[in-house]
C-alpha atoms as one frame of an Amber mdcrd trajectory, in Angstrom:
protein
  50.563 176.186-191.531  47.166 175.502-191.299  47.620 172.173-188.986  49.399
 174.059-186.727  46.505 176.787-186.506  44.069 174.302-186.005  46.353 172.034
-183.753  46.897 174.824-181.083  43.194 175.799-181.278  41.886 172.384-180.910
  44.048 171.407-178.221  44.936 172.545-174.346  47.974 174.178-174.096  50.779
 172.127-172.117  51.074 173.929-169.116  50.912 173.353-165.482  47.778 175.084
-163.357  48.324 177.871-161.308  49.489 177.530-157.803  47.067 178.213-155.343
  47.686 181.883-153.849  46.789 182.935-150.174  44.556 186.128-151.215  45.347
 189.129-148.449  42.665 189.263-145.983  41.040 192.370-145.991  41.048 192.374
-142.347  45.444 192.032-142.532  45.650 195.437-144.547  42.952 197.210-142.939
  44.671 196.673-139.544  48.123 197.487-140.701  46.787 201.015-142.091  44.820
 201.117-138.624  48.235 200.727-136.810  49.925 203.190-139.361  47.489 206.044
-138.418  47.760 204.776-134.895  51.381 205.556-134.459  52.449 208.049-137.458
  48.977 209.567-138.207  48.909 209.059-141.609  49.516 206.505-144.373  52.908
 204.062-144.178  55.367 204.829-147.063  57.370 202.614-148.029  60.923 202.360
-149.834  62.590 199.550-151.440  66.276 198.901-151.989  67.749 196.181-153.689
  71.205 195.474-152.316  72.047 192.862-154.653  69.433 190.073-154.574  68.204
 187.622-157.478  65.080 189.367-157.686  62.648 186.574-156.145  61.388 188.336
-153.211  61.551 191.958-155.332  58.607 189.570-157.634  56.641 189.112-154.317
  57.088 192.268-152.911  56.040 194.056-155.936  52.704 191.607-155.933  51.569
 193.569-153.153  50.810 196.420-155.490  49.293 194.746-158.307  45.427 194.531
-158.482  45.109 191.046-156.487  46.718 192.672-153.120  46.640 195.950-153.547
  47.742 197.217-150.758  47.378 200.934-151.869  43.622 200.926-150.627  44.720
 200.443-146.923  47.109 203.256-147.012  50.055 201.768-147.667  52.271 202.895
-150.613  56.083 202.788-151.953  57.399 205.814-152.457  60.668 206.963-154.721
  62.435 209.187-152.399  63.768 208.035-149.140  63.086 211.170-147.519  58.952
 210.077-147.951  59.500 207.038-146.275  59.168 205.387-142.869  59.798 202.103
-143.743  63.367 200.805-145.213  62.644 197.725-147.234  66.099 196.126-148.162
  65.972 192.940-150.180  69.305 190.317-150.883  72.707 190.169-149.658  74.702
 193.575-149.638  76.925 193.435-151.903  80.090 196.086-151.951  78.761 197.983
-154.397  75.342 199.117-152.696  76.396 199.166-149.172  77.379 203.132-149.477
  73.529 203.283-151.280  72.289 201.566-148.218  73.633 203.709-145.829  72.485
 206.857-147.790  69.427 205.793-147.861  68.808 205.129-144.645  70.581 208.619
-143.637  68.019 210.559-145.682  64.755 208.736-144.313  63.309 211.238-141.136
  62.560 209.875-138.212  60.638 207.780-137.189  61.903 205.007-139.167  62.460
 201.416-139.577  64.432 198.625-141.231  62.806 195.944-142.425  64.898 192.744
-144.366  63.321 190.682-146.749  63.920 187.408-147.033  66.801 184.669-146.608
  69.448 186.420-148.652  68.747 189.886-146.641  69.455 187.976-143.207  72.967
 186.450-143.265  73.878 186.531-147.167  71.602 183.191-147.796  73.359 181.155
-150.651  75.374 184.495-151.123  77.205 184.243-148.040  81.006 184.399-148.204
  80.989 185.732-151.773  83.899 187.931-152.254  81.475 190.579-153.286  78.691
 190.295-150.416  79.470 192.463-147.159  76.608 190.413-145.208  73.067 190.360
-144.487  71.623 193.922-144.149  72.207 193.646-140.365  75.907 194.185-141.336
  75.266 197.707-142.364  72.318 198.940-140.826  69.926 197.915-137.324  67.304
 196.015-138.507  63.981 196.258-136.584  62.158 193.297-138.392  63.280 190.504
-140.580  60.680 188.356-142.529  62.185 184.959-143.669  61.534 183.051-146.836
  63.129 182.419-150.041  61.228 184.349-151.205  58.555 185.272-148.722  54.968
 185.139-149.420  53.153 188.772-149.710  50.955 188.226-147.153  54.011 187.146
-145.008  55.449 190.409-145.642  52.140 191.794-145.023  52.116 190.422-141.303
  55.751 191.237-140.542  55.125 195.100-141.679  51.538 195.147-139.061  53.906
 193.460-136.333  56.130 195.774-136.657  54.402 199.116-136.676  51.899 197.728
-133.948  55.153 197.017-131.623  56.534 200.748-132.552  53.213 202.134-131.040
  53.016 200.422-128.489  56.645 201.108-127.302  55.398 204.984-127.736  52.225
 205.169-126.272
């Protein structure tokens, strides 16, 4: 027992370094909140629905929040309740089971709001597609305003496709 102690203190662990990571410029967040207040006057909220993904872009849109992103200091947040959100963030292929849960969701959101689909999976079923239990991308059930692409998409991606589309909404409305 001892060897092994001393073995895995001695010696590196067997593992590959870390992949390098685009870090959010603090100029991309600052301008989406800038564009949020623009057009809604306040903070964007923000709320996620899974429709029946395999959880890789759910990993990178949840790194938004944690301490390297953080995206809550530029006024963007994810709420719980659809009826606190502006922005519909629907991940994977819909599946049969969550289209209804889709649908609801969108129905509860107040206006003004937007779709916005997450990766491959979200826009046509990605490796999904023709799956006796997938309905379609989310374009199948509801208008989508923005897709971002990727398998899974990068958070700043996401990041970039969210200030696109809240700087076209205002400037469609004023």
């Amino acid at each position: 027992m001892r060897r092994y102690l001393l073995q895995g203190l001695l010696h590196r662990p067997l593992t590959d370094p870390a992949p390098e990571v685009e870090p959010v410029s603090p100029e991309l967040a600052a301008a989406l909140g800038r564009a949020a207040w623009r057009r809604l006057g306040r903070s964007l909220a923000i709320r996620m629905v899974d429709a029946g993904s395999c959880n890789g872009c759910e990993l990178e849109i949840n790194a938004l929040s944690n301490p390297f992103y953080d995206i809550e200091r530029f006024g963007l947040h994810f709420v719980a309740s659809p009826r606190h959100a502006d922005v519909l963030m629907a991940t994977g292929p819909v599946t049969k089971n969550m289209r209804e849960a889709l649908e609801r969701t969108w129905a509860a959101m107040p206006h003004p709001k937007w779709v916005v689909s997450v990766g491959e999976c979200a826009r046509g079923g990605g490796c999904f597609a023709g799956s006796y239990a997938v309905v379609g991308g989310v374009d199948a059930v509801l208008p989508v305003d923005l897709h971002v692409p990727g398998c899974p998409p990068e958070p700043t991606a996401i990041l970039r496709g969210l200030l696109t589309l809240v700087e076209a909404a205002a400037g469609a409305s004023g």
